[in-house]
C-alpha positions as CSV (number, residue, x, y, z in Angstrom):
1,X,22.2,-31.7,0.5
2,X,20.6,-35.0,0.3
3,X,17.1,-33.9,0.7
4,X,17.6,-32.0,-2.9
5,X,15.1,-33.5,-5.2
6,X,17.0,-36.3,-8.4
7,X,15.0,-34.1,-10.4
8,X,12.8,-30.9,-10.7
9,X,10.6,-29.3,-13.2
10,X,9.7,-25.5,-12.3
11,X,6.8,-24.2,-14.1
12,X,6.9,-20.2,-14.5
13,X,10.3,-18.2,-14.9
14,X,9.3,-14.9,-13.4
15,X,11.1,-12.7,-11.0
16,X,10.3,-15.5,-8.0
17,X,10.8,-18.7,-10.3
18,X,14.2,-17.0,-10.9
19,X,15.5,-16.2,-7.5
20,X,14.4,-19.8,-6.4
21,X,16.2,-21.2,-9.4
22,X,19.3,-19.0,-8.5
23,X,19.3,-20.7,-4.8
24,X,19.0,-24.3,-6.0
25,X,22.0,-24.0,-7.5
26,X,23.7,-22.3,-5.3
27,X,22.6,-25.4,-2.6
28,X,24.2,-27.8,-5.2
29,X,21.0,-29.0,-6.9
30,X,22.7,-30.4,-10.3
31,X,21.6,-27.8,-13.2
32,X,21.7,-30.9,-15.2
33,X,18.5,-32.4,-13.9
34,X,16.5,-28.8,-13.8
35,X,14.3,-27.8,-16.5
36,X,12.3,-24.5,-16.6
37,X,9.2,-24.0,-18.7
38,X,8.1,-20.3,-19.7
39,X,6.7,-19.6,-22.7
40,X,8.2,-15.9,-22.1
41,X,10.8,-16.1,-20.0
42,X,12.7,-13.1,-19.2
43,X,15.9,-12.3,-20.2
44,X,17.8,-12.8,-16.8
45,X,16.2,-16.2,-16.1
46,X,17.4,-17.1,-20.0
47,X,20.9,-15.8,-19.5
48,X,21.0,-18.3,-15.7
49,X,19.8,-21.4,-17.5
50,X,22.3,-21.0,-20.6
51,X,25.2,-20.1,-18.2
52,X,24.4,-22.7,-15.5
53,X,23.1,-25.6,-17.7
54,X,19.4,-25.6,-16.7
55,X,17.1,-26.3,-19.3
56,X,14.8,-23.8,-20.8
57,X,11.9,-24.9,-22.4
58,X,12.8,-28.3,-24.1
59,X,10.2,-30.3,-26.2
60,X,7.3,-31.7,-23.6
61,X,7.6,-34.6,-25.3
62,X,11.6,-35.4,-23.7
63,X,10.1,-34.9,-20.3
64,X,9.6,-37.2,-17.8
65,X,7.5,-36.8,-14.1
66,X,10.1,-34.8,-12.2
67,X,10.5,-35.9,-8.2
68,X,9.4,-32.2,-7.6
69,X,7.0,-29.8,-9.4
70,X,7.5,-26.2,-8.9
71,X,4.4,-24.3,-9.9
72,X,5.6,-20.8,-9.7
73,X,3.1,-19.7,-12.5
74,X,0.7,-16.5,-12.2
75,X,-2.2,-18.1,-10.5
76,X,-4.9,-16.7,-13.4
77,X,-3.0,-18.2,-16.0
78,X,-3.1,-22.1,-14.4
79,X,-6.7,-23.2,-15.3
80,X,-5.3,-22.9,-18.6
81,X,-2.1,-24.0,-18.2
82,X,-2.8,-27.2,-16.0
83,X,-4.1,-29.9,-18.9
84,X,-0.5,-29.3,-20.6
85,X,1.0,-29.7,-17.2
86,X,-1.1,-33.0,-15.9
87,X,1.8,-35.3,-17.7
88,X,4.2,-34.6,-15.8
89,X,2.6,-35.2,-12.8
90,X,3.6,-38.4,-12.2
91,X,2.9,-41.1,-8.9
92,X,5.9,-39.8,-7.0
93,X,5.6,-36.5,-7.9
94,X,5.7,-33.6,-5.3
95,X,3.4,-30.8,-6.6
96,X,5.0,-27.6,-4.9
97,X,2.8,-24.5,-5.5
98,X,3.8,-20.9,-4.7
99,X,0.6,-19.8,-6.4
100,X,-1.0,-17.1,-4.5
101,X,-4.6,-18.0,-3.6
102,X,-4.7,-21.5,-5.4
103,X,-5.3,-24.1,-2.8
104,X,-4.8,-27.8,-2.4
105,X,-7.9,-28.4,-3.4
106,X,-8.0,-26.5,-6.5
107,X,-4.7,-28.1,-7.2
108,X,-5.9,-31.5,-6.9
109,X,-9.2,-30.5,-8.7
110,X,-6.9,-29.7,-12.0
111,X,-4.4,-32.3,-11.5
112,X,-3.5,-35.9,-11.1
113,X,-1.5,-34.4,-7.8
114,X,-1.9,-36.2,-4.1
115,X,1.2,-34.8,-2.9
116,X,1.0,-31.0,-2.7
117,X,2.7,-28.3,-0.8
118,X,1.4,-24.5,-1.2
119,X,3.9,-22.2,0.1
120,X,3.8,-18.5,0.3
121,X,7.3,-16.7,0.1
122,X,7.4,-13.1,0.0
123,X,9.6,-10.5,-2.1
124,X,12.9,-10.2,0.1
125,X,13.5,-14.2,-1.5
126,X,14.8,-12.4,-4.3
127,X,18.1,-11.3,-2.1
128,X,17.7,-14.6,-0.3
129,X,16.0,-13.3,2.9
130,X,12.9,-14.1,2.3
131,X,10.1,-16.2,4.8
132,X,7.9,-18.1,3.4
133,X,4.7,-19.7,5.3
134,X,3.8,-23.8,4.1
135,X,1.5,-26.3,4.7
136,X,1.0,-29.8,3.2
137,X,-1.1,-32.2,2.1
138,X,-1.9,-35.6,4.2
139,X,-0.1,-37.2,1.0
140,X,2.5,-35.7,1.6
141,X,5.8,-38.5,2.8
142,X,8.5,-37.3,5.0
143,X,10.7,-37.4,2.7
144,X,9.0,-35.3,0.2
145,X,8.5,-32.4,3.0
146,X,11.7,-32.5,3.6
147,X,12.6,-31.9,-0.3
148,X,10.4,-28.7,0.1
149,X,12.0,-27.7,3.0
150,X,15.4,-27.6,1.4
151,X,13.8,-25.9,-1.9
152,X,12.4,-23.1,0.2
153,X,15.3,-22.8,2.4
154,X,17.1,-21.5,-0.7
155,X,15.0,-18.2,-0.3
156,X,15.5,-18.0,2.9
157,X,13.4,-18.8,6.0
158,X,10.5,-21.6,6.2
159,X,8.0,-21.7,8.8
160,X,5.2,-24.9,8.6
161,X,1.7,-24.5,9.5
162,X,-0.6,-27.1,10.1
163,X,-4.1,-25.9,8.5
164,X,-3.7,-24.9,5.3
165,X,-6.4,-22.4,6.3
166,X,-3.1,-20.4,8.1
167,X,-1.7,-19.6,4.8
168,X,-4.3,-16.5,4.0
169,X,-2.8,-15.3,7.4
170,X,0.7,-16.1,6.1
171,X,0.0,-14.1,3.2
172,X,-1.6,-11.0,4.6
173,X,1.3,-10.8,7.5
174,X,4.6,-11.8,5.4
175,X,3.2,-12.6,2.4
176,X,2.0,-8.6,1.7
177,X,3.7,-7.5,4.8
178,X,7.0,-6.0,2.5
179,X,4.5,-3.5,1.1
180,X,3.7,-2.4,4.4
181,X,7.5,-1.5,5.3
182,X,7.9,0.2,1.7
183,X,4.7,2.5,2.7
184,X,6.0,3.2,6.2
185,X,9.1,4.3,4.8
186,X,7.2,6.6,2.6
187,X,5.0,7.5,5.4
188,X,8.5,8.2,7.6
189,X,10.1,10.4,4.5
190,X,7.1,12.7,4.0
191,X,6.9,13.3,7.6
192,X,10.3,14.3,7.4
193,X,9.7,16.7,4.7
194,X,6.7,17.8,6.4
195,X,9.4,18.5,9.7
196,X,11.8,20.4,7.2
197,X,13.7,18.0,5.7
198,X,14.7,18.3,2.1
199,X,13.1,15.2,0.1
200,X,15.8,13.6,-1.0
201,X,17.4,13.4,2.7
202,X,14.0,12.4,4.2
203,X,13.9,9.8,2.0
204,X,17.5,8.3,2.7
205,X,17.2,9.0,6.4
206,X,13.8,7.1,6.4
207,X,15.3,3.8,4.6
208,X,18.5,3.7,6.3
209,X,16.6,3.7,9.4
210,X,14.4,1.1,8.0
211,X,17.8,-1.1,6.6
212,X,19.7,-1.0,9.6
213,X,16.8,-1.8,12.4
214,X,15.5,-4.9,9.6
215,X,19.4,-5.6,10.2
216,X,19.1,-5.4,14.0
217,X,16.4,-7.2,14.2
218,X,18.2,-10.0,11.9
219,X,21.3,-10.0,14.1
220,X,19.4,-10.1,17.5
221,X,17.1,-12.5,16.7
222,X,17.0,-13.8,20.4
223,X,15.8,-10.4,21.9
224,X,12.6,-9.9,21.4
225,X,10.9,-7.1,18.6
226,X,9.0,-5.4,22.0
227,X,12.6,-5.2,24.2
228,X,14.4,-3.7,21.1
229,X,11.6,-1.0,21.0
230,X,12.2,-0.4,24.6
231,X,15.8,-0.3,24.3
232,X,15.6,2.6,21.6
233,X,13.0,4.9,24.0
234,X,14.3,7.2,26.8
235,X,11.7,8.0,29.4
236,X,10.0,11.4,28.6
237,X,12.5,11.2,25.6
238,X,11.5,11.8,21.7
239,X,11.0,8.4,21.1
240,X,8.8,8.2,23.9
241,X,6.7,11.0,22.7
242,X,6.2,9.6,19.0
243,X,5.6,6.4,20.8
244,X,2.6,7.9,22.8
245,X,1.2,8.8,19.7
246,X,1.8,5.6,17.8
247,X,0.5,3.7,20.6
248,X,-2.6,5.4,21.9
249,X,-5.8,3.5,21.0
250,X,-6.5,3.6,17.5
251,X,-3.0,4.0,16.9
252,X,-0.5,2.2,14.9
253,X,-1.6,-1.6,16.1
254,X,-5.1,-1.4,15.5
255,X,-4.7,0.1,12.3
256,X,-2.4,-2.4,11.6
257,X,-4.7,-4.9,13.0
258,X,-7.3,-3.9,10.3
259,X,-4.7,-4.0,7.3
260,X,-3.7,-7.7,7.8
261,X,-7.8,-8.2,8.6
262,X,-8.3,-6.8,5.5
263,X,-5.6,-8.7,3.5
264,X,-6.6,-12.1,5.0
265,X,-9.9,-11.7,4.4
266,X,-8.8,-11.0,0.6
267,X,-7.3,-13.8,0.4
268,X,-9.6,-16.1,1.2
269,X,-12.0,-14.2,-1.6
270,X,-8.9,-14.8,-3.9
271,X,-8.4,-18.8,-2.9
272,X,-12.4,-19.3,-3.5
C-alpha cells in the first residue's frame, strides 16, 4: 500500500486505461487524488470515475505534475497529444507508458521526462490476470519502480527486464501471445467439426479445454508447462499420437518459433 503513488494522472481511458483504473482502486489508491484525461472516454470508464470519485477530464489549468504519469494513450495519437501533456510532467514525475512500440527514447524526445517506465501488459489485465513485461530508465529511483510495480500489480503479474530492447520480445510472446490462444482454440474447434462434431460443441469443448488447462497451469505454477504435458499423454495413447504430429520437425514449435520471430521483428519496425 505504501508504494501507491500521492497522486496520479492517467492519460487515455480506453478499455486498458480502465481496467488499470478499476485495480488502483481496488488496491486502495484514493480516487480523490486520480484524474483521467480522454477527450472521448467511454461510457464504462465515465460511469467508474463518477461512481468512485476519480476525476474525468477537469480543466488542465487545475492540474498539477502528478507523482505518476500513466500514458495509456493509442501510440499514433501521442506526437500530437505530447506538447499538451509536457506540463504535467513535472521534476518528480514518473512517466509510465503502456504505449505499444513508443520507447524511452521517443518518450524523452517529446517530453521533459527522465524517469520513464515502458510496460507492456496484455489483454487478460482486463479480468485482472494479466502479465505484463517492464523495463526502466537509469532515472528511474527505487522508490519510483517500486510505485510501478504496485500500479502494474493491479493487472496482474509483473516481470522486469533489464534492456529495454527485451520489451519487443515481451510483446510478441505475452504481449500478442492471447491472440495466439484465441486462434488455437479456433484451430481446436474446426478440427473438431472436421472429426464430426457439431459446431457449436466443438467450439465449447475447444475453450473449456483451453479455460481449465490456462486454470491448471495457474494452480500448479510450481510444475513445470513440459511435466503437465507429460502427465496428460499415455504411451501409445491418443495424446501421444496428436503429440507426434504436433511435435515432429516443422511442427507446432517451430511454427511457433516463426510467429513470435515475426511479431518481434514487427515490433521493432513499430518502435522505429
Amino acid at each position: 500500500m505504501t508504494a501507491l503513488p500521492n497522486s496520479l494522472i492517467l492519460v487515455g481511458a480506453g478499455k486498458m486505461g480502465g481496467a488499470m483504473l478499476e485495480g488502483w482502486l481496488s488496491l486502495g489508491l484514493d480516487p480523490a487524488r486520480v484524474v483521467a484525461l480522454d477527450p472521448y472516454p467511454g461510457p464504462a470508464m465515465a460511469e467508474l470515475c463518477r461512481t468512485s470519485g476519480a476525476r474525468l477530464n477537469p480543466p488542465r489549468d487545475a492540474l498539477s505534475p502528478p507523482d505518476v504519469l500513466v500514458l495509456a494513450v493509442k501510440p499514433q495519437m501521442f506526437d500530437a497529444a505530447a506538447p499538451d501533456l509536457a506540463p504535467l510532467v513535472g521534476p518528480a514525475t514518473l512517466v509510465l507508458s503502456i504505449m505499444a512500440g513508443k520507447t524511452i527514447g521517443n518518450i524523452e524526445a517529446r517530453l521533459p521526462a527522465k524517469a520513464i517506465v515502458r510496460a507492456m501488459p496484455n489483454t487478460p489485465a482486463a479480468v485482472g490476470r494479466g502479465i505484463t513485461g517492464a523495463a526502466a530508465s537509469r532515472a528511474v529511483t527505487p522508490a519510483q519502480r517500486a510505485m510501478a510495480d504496485a500500479l502494474l500489480t493491479a493487472i496482474g503479474r509483473v516481470e522486469w527486464v533489464a534492456n529495454e530492447d527485451l520489451i519487443d520480445a515481451v510483446t510478441a510472446v505475452s504481449g500478442s501471445g492471447p491472440a495466439y490462444v484465441f486462434y488455437l482454440v479456433e484451430c481446436m474447434a474446426a478440427a473438431g467439426v472436421a472429426a464430426g462434431l457439431p459446431e457449436d460443441i466443438a467450439m465449447r469443448l475447444a475453450r473449456a479445454t483451453v479455460e481449465g488447462s490456462g486454470e491448471l497451469l495457474f494452480r500448479d505454477a510450481a510444475t513445470p508447462a513440459a511435466q503437465l504435458r507429460v502427465n496428460v499423454t499415455s504411451p501409445g495413447g491418443t495424446t501421444a499420437a496428436a503429440l507426434d504430429v504436433l511435435m515432429a520437425p516443422g511442427g507446432l514449435s517451430a511454427l511457433m518459433g516463426r510467429a513470435i520471430a515475426a511479431a518481434k521483428r514487427r515490433s521493432g519496425e513499430l518502435a522505429g
